[in-house]
C-alpha distance (Angstrom), angle and dihedral (degrees) to the residues before:
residue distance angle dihedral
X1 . . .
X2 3.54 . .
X3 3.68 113.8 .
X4 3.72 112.2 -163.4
X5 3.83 146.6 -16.7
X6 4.06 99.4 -74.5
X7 3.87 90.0 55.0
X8 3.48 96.5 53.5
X9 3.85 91.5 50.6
X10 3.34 93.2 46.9
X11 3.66 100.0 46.8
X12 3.90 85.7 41.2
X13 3.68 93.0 64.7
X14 3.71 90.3 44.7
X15 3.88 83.3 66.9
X16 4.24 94.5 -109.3
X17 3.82 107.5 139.8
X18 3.48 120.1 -178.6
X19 3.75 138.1 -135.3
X20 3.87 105.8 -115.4
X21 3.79 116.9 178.6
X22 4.17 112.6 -147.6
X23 3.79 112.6 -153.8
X24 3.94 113.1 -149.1
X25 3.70 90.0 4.8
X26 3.81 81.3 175.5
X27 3.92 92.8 115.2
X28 3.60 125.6 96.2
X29 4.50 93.8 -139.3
X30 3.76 81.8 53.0
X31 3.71 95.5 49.6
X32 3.66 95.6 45.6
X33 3.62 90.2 51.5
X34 3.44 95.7 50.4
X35 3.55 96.2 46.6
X36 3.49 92.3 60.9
X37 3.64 98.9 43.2
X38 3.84 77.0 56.2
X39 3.84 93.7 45.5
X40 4.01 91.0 56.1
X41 3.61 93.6 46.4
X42 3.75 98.1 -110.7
X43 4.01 100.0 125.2
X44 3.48 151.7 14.1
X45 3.73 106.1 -145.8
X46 3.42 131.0 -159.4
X47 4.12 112.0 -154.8
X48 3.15 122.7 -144.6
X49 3.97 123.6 -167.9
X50 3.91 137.4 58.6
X51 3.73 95.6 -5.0
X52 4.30 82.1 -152.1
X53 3.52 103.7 56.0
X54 3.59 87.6 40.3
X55 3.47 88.1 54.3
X56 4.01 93.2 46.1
X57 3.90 92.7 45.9
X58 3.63 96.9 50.4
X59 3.62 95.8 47.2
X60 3.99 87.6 57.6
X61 3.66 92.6 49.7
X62 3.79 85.6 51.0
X63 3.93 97.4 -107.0
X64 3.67 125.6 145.9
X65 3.47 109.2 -149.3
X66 3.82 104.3 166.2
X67 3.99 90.9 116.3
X68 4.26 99.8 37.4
X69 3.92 113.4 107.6
């Protein structure tokens, strides 16, 4: 488990990404966050909610999220 901050960073730039799970990922804040944790290499998420308006909301925040868990 990563502890704080720092360790993420660091690992980040050592090209780990971790597996983070997003519960009611239905929100667009959440999405946008997640897409650029996503965009910088940082995580693979796994989204977890209305698979439709997760669909709908990502698309409007210019997300493609045909291959996201």
């Amino acid at each position: 488990m990563l502890s704080d901050l720092s360790e993420v960073i660091r690992k980040v730039r050592n090209g780990y990404q971790q597996t983070v799970a997003v519960v009611s990922a239905e929100d667009e804040q959440v999405l946008k966050s997640i897409r650029d944790a996503v965009n910088e290499r940082m995580i693979i998420p796994l989204l977890i909610g209305n698979k439709k308006e997760i669909t709908r909301i990502a698309h409007e925040i210019g997300w493609d999220v045909t291959n996201v868990d």
